[in-house]
TORZA-507725 format. One record per atom (N, C-alpha, C, CB): residue in one letter; chain; atom name; x, y, z. Coordinates in nm, 2 decimals. Glycine has a CB too. Example, Ala and Ser with C-alpha at 12.3 -4.5 7.8 and 13.67 -1.06 7.14 Angstrom:
[site A A N [1.32 -0.57 0.78]];
[site A A CA [1.23 -0.45 0.78]];
[site A A C [1.32 -0.33 0.78]];
[site A A CB [1.13 -0.45 0.90]];
[site S A N [1.28 -0.22 0.71]];
[site S A CA [1.37 -0.11 0.71]];
[site S A C [1.29 0.00 0.79]];
[site S A CB [1.41 -0.06 0.57]];
***
This chain:
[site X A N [3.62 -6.96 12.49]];
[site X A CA [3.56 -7.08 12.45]];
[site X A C [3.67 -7.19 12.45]];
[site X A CB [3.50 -7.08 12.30]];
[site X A N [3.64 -7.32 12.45]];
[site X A CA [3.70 -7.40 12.43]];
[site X A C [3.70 -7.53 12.33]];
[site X A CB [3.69 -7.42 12.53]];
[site X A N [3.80 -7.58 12.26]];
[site X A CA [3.71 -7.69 12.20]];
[site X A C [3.76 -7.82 12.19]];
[site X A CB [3.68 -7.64 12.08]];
[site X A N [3.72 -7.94 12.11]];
[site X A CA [3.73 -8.06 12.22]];
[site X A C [3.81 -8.11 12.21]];
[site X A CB [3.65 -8.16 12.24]];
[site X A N [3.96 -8.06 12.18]];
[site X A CA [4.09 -8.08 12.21]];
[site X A C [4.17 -7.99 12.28]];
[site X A CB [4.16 -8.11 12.11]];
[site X A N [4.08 -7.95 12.38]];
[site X A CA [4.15 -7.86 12.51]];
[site X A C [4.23 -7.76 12.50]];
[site X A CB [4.22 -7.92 12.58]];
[site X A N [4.21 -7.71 12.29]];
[site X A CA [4.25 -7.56 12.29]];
[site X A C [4.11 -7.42 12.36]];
[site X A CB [4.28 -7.53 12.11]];
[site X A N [4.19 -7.33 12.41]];
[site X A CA [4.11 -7.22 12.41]];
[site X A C [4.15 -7.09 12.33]];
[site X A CB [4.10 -7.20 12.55]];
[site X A N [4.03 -7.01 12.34]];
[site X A CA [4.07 -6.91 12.27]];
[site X A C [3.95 -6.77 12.38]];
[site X A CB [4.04 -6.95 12.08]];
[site X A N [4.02 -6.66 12.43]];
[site X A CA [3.98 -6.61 12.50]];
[site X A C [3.98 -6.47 12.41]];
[site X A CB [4.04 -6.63 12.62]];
[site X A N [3.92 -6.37 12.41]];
[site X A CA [3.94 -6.23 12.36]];
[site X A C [3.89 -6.13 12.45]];
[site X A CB [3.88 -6.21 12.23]];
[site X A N [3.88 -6.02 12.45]];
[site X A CA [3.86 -5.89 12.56]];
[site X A C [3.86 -5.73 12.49]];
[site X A CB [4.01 -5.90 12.69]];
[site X A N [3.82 -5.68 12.49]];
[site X A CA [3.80 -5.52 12.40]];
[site X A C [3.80 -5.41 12.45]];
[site X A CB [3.70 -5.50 12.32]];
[site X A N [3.85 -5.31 12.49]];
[site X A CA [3.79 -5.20 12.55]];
[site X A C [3.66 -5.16 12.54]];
[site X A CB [3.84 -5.11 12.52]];
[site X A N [3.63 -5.19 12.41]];
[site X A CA [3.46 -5.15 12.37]];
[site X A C [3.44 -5.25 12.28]];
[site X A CB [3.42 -4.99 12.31]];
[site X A N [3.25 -5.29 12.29]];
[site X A CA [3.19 -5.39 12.25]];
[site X A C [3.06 -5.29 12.21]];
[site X A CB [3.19 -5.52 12.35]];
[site X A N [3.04 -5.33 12.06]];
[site X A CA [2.92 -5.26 12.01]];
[site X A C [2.81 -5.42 11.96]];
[site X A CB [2.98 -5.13 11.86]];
[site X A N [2.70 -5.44 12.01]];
[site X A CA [2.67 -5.53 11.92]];
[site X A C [2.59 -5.49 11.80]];
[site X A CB [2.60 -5.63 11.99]];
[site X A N [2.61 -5.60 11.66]];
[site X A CA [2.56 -5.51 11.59]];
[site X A C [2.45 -5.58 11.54]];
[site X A CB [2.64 -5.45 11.50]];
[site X A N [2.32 -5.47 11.46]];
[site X A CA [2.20 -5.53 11.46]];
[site X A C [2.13 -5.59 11.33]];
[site X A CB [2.12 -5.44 11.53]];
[site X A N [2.05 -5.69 11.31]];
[site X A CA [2.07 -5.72 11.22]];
[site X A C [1.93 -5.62 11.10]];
[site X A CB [2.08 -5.88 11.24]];
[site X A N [1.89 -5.67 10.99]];
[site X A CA [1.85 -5.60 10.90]];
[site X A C [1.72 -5.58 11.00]];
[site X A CB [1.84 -5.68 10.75]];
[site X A N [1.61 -5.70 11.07]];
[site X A CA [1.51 -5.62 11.15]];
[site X A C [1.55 -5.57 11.25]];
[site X A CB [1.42 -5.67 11.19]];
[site X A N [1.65 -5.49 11.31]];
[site X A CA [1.70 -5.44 11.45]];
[site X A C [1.67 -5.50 11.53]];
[site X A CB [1.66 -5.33 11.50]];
[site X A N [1.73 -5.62 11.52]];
[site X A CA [1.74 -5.77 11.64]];
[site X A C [1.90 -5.74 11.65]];
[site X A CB [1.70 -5.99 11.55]];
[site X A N [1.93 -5.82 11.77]];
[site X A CA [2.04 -5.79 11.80]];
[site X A C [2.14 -5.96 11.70]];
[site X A CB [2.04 -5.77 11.98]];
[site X A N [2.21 -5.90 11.63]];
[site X A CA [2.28 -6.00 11.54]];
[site X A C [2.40 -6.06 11.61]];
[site X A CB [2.33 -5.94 11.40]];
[site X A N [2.44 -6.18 11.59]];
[site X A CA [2.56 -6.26 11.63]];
[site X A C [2.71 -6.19 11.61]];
[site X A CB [2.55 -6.40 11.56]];
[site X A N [2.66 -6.07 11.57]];
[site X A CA [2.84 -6.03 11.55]];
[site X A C [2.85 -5.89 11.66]];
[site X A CB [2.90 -5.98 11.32]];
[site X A N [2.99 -5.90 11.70]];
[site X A CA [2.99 -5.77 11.77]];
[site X A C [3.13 -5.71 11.77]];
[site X A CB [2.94 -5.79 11.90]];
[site X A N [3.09 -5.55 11.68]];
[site X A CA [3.23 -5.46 11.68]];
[site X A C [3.31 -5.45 11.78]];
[site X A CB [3.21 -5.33 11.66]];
[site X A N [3.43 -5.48 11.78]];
[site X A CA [3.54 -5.48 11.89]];
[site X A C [3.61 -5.35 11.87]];
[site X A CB [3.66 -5.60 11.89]];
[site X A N [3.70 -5.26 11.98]];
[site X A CA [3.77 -5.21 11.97]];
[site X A C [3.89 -5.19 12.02]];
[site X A CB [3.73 -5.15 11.96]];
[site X A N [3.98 -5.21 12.05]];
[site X A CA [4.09 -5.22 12.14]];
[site X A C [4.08 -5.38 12.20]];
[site X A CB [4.07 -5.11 12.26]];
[site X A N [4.13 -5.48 12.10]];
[site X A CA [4.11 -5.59 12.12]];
[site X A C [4.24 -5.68 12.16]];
[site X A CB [4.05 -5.61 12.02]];
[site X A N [4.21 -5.72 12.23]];
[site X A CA [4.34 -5.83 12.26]];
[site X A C [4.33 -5.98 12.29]];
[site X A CB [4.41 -5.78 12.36]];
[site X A N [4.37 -6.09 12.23]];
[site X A CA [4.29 -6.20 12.24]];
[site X A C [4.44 -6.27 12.25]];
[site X A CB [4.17 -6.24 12.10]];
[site X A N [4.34 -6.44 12.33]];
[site X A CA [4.50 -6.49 12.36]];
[site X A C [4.46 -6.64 12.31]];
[site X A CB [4.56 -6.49 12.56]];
[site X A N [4.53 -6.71 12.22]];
[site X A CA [4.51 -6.86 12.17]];
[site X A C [4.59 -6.95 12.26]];
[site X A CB [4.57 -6.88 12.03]];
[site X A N [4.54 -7.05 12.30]];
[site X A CA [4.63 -7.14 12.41]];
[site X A C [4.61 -7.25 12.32]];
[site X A CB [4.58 -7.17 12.59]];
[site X A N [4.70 -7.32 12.25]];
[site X A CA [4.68 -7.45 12.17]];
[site X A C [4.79 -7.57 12.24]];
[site X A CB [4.73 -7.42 12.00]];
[site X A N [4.71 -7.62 12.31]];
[site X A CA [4.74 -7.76 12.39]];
[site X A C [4.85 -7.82 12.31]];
[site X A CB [4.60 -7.87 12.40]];
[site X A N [4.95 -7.80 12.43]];
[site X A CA [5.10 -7.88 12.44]];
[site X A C [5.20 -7.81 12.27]];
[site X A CB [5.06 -8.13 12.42]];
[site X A N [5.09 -7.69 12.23]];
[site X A CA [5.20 -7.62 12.14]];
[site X A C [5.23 -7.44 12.21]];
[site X A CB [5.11 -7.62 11.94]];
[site X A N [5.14 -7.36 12.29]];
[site X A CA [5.21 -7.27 12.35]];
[site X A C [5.07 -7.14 12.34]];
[site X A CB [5.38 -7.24 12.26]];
[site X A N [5.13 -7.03 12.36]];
[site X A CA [5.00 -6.93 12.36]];
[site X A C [5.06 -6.84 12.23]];
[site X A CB [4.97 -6.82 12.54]];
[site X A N [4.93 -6.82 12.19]];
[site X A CA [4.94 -6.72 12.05]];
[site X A C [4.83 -6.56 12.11]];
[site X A CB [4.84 -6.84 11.86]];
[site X A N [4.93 -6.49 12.13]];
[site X A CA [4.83 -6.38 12.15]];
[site X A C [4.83 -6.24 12.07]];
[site X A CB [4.84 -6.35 12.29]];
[site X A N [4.70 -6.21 12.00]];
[site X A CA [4.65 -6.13 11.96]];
[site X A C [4.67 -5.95 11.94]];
[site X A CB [4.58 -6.17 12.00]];
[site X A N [4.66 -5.83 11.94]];
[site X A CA [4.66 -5.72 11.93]];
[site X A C [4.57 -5.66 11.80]];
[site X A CB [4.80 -5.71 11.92]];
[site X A N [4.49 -5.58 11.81]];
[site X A CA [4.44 -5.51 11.71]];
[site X A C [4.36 -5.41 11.73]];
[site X A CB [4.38 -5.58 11.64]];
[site X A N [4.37 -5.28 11.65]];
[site X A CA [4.26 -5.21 11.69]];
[site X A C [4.10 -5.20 11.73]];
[site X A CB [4.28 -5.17 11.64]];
[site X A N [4.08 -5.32 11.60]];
[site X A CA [3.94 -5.35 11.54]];
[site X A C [3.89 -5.50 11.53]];
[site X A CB [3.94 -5.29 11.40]];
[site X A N [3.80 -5.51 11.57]];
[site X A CA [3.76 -5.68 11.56]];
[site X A C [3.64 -5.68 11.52]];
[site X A CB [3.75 -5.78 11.69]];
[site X A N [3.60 -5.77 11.44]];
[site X A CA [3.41 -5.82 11.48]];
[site X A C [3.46 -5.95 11.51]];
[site X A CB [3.25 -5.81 11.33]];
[site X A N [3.31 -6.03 11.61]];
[site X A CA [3.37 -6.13 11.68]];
[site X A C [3.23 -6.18 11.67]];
[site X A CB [3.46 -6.12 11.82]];
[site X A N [3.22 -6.33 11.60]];
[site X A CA [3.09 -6.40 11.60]];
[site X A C [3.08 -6.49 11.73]];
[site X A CB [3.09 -6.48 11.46]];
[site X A N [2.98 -6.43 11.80]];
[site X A CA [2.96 -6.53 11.93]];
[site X A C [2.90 -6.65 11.90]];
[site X A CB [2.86 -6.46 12.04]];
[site X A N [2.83 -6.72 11.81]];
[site X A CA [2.84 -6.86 11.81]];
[site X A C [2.93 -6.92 11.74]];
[site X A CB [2.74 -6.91 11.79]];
[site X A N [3.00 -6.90 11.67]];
[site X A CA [3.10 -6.97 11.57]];
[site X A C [3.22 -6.90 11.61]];
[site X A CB [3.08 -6.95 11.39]];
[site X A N [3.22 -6.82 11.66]];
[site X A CA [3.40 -6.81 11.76]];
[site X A C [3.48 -6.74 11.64]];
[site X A CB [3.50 -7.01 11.80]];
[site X A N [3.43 -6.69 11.54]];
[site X A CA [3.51 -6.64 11.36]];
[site X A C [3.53 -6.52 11.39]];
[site X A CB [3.41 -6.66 11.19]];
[site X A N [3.70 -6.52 11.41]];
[site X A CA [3.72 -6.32 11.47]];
[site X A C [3.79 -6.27 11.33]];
[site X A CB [3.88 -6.28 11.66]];
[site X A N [3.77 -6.16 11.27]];
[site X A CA [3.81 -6.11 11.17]];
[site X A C [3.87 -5.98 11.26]];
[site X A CB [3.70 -6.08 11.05]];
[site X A N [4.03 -5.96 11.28]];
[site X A CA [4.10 -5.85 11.32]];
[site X A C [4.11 -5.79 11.21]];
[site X A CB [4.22 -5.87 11.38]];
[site X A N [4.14 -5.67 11.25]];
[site X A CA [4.19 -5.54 11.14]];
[site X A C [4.23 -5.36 11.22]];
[site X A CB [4.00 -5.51 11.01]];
[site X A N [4.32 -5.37 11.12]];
[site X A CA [4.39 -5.22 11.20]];
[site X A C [4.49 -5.23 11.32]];
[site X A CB [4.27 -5.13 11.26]];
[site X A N [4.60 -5.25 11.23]];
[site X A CA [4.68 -5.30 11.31]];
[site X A C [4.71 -5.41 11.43]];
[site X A CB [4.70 -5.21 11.33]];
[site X A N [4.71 -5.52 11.33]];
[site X A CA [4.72 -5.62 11.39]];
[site X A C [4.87 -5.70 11.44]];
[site X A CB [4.65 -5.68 11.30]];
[site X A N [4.87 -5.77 11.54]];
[site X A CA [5.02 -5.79 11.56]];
[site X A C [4.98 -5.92 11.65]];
[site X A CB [5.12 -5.63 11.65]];
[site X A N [5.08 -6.02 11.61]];
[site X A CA [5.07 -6.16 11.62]];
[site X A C [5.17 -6.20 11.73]];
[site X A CB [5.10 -6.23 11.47]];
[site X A N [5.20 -6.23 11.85]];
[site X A CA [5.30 -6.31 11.93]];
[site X A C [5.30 -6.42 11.96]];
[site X A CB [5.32 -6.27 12.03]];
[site X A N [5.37 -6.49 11.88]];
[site X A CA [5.38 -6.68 11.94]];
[site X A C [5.52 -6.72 11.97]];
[site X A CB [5.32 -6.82 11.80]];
[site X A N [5.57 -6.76 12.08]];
[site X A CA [5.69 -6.77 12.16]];
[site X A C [5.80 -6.65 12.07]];
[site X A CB [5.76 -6.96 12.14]];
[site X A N [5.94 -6.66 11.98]];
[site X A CA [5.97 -6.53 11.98]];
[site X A C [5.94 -6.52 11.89]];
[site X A CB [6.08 -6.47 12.01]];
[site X A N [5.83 -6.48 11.78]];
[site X A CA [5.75 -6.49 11.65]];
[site X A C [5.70 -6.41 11.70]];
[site X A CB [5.67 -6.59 11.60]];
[site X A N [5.69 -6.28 11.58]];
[site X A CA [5.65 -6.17 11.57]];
[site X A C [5.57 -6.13 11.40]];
[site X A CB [5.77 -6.09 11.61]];
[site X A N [5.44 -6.13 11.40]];
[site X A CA [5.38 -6.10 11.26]];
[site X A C [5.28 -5.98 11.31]];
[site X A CB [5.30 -6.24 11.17]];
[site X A N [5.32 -5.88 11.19]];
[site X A CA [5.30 -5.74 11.17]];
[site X A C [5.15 -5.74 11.05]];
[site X A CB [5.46 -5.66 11.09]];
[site X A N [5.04 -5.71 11.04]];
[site X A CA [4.97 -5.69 10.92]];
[site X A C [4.88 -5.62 10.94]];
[site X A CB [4.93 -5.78 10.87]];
[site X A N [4.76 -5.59 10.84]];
[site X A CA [4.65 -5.49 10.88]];
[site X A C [4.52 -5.61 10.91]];
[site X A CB [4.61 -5.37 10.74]];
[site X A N [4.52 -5.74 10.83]];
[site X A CA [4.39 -5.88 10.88]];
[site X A C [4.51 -5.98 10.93]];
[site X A CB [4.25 -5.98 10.71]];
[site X A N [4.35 -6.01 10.97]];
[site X A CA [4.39 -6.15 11.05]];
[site X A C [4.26 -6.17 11.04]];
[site X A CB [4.46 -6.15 11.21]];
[site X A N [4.23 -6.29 10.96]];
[site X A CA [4.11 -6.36 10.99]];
[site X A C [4.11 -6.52 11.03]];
[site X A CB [4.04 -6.34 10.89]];
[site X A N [4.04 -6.54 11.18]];
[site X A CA [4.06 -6.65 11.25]];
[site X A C [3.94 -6.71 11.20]];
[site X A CB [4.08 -6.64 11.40]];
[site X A N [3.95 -6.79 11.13]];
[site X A CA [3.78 -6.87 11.10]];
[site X A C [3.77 -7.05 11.10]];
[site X A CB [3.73 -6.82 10.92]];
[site X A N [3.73 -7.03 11.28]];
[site X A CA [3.71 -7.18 11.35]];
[site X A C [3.62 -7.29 11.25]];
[site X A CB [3.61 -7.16 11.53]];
[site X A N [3.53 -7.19 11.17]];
[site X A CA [3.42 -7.30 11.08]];
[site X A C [3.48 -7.40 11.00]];
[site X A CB [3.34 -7.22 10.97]];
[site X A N [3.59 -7.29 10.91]];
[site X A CA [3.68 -7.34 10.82]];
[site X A C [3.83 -7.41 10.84]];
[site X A CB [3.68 -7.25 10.76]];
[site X A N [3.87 -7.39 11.05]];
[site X A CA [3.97 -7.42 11.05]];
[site X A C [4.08 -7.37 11.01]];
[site X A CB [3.95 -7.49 11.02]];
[site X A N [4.07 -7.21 10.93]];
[site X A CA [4.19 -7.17 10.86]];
[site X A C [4.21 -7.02 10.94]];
[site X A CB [4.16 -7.17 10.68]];
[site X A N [4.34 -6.98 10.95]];
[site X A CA [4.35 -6.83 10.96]];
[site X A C [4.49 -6.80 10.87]];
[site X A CB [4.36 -6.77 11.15]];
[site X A N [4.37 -6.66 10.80]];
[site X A CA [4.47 -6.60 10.75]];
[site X A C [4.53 -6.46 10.78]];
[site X A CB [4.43 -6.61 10.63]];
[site X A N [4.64 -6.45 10.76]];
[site X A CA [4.71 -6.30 10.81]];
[site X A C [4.75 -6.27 10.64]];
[site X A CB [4.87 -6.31 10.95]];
[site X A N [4.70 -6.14 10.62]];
[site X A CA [4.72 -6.05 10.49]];
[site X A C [4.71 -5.90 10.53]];
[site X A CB [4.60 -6.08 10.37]];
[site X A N [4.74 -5.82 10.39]];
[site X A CA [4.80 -5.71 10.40]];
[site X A C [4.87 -5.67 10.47]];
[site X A CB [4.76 -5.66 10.41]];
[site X A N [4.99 -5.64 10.40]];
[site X A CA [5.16 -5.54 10.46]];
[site X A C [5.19 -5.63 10.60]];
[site X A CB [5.12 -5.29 10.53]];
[site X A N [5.21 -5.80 10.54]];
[site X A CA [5.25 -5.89 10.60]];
[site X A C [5.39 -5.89 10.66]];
[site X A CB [5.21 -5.98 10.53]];
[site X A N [5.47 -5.84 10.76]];
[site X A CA [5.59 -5.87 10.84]];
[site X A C [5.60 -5.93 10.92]];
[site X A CB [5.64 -5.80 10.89]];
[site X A N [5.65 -6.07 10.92]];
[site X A CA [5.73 -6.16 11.01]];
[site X A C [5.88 -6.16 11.07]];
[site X A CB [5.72 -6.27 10.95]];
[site X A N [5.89 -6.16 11.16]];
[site X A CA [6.02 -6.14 11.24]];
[site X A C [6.01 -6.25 11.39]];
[site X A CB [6.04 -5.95 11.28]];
[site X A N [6.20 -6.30 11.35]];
[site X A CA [6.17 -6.37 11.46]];
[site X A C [6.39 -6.35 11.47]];
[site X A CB [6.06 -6.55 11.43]];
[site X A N [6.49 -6.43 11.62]];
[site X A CA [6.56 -6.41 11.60]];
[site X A C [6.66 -6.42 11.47]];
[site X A CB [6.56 -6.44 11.67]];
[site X A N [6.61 -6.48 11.38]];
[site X A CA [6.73 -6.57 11.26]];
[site X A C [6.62 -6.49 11.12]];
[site X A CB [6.72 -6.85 11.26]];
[site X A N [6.55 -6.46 11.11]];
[site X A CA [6.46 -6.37 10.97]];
[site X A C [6.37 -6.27 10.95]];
[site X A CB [6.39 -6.43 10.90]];
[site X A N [6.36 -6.22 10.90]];
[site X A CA [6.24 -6.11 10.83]];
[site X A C [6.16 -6.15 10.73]];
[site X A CB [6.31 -5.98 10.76]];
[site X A N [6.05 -6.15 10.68]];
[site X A CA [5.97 -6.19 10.61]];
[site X A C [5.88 -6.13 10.58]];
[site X A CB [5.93 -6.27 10.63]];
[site X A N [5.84 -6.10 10.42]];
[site X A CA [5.73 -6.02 10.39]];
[site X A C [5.72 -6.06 10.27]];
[site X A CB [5.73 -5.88 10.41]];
[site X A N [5.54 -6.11 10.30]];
[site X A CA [5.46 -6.13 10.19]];
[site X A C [5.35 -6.04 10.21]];
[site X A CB [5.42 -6.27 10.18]];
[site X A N [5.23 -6.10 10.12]];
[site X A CA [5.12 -6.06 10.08]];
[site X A C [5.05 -6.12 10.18]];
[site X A CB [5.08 -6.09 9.94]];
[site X A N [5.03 -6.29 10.15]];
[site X A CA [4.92 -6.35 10.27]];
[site X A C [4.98 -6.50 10.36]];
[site X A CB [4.75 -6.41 10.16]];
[site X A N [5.00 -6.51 10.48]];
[site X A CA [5.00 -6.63 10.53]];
[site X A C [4.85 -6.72 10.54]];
[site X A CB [5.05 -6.60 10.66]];
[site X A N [4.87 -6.81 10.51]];
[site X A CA [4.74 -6.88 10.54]];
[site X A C [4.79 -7.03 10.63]];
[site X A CB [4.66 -6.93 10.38]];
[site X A N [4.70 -7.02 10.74]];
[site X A CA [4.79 -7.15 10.82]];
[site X A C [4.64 -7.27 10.80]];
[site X A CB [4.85 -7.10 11.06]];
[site X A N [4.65 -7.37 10.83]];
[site X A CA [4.53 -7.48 10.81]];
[site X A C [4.60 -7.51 10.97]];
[site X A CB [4.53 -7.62 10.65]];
[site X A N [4.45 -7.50 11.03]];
[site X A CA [4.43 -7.52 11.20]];
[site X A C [4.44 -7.65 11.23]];
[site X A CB [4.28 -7.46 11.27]];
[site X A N [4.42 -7.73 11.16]];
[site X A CA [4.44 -7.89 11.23]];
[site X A C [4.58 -7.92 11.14]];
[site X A CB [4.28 -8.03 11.20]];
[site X A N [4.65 -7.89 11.04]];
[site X A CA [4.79 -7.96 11.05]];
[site X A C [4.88 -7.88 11.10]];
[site X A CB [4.85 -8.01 10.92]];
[site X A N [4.86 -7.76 11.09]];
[site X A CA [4.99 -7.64 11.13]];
[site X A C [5.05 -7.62 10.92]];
[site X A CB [5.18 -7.75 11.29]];
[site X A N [5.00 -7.63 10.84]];
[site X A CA [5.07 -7.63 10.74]];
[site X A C [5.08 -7.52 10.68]];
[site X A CB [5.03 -7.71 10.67]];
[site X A N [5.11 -7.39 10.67]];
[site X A CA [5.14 -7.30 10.67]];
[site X A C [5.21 -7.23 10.48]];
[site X A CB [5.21 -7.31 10.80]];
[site X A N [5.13 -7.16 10.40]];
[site X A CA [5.14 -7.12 10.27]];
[site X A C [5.16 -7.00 10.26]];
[site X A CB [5.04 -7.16 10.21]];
[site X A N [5.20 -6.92 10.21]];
[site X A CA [5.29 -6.80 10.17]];
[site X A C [5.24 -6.72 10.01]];
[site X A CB [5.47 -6.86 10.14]];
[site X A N [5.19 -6.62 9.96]];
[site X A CA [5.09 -6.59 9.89]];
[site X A C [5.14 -6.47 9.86]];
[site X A CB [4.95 -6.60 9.95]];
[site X A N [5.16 -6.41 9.73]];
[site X A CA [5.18 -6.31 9.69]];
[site X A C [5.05 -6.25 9.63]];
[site X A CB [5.28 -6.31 9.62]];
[site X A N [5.01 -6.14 9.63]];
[site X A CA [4.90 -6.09 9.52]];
[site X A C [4.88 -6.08 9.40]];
[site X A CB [4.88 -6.01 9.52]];
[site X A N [5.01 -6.03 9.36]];
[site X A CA [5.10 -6.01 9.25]];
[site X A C [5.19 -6.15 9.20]];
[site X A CB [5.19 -5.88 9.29]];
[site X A N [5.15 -6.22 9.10]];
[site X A CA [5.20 -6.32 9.06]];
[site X A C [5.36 -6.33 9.02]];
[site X A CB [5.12 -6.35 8.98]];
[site X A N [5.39 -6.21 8.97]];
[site X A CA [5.52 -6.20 8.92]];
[site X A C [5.63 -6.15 9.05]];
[site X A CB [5.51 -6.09 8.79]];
[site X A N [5.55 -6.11 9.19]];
[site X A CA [5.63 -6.06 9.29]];
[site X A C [5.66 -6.18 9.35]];
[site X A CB [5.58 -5.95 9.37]];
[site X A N [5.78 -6.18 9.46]];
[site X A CA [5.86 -6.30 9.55]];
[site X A C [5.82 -6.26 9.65]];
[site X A CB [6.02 -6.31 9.56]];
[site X A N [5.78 -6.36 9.72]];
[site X A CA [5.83 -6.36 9.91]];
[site X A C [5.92 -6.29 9.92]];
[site X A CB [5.88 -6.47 9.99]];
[site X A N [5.98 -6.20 9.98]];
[site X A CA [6.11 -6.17 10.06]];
[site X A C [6.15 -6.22 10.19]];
[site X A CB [6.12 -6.06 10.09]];
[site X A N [6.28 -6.26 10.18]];
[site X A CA [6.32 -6.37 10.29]];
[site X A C [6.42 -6.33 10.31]];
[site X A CB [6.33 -6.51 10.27]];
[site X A N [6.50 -6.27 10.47]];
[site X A CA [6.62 -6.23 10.49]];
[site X A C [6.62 -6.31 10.60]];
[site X A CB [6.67 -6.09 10.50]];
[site X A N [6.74 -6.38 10.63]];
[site X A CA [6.75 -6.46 10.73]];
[site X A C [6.91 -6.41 10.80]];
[site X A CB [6.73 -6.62 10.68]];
[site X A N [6.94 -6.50 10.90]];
[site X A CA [7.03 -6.46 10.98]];
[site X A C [7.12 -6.59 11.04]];
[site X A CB [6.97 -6.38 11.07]];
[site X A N [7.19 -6.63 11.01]];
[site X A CA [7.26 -6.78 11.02]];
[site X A C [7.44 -6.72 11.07]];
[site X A CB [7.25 -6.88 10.83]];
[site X A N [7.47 -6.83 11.23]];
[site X A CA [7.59 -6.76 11.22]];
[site X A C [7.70 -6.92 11.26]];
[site X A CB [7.60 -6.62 11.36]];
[site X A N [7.78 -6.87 11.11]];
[site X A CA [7.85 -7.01 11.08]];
[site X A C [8.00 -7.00 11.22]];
[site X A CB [7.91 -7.00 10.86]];
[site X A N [8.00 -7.17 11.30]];
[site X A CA [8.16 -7.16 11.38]];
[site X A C [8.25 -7.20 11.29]];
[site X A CB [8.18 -7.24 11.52]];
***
């Protein structure tokens, strides 16, 4: 799909189950398995996808990954078990056994939540009393 600021978002599965709804009609969502999806966000770069498991709503474009999910955007690397991409709301969030890595840090939280039209990006523990963990890598001349 595309949408009308000339991002796309393409996905592909080894296997596609559609699934049916309460009267055995065929419903708008469909089980993925071996999924791999690629985000192209105009004049910012490609974000592509990995997961075992998807459902993928064919009119609202709303992919909920799960089972081992793994994030690549230029040398950005995030590790988790969701990823939920939800175009309705404009938001995706990445949670559970959250690892970020890139050259200069390591990072692990609970939940990333990014907001799709500013890029503004929030950091979420489950546990109120627990920290982000933040190791970084800086090399002073």
């Amino acid at each position: 799909s595309i949408d009308k600021k000339g991002n796309t978002f393409y996905i592909n599965a080894k296997r596609a189950v559609i699934a049916l709804d309460e009267n055995n009609n065929n419903s708008n969502k469909v089980k993925l398995e071996g999924v791999v999806s690629i985000i192209n966000i105009k004049n910012k770069g490609i974000i592509n996808v990995y997961s075992d498991n998807a459902i993928y709503d064919k009119i609202y474009h709303d992919t909920l990954f799960f089972n081992n999910v793994k994030i690549e955007y230029l040398d950005n690397s995030i590790l988790s078990e969701n990823l939920d991409l939800l175009f309705t709301k404009k938001t995706s969030t990445i949670y559970n056994n959250v690892v970020y890595k890139n050259n200069i840090l390591n990072l692990n939280t609970d939940k990333i939540i990014i907001d799709m039209i500013t890029g503004d990006i929030k950091l979420e523990m489950n546990n109120k009393k627990e920290k982000v963990k933040l190791i970084t890598k800086y090399e002073f001349n």
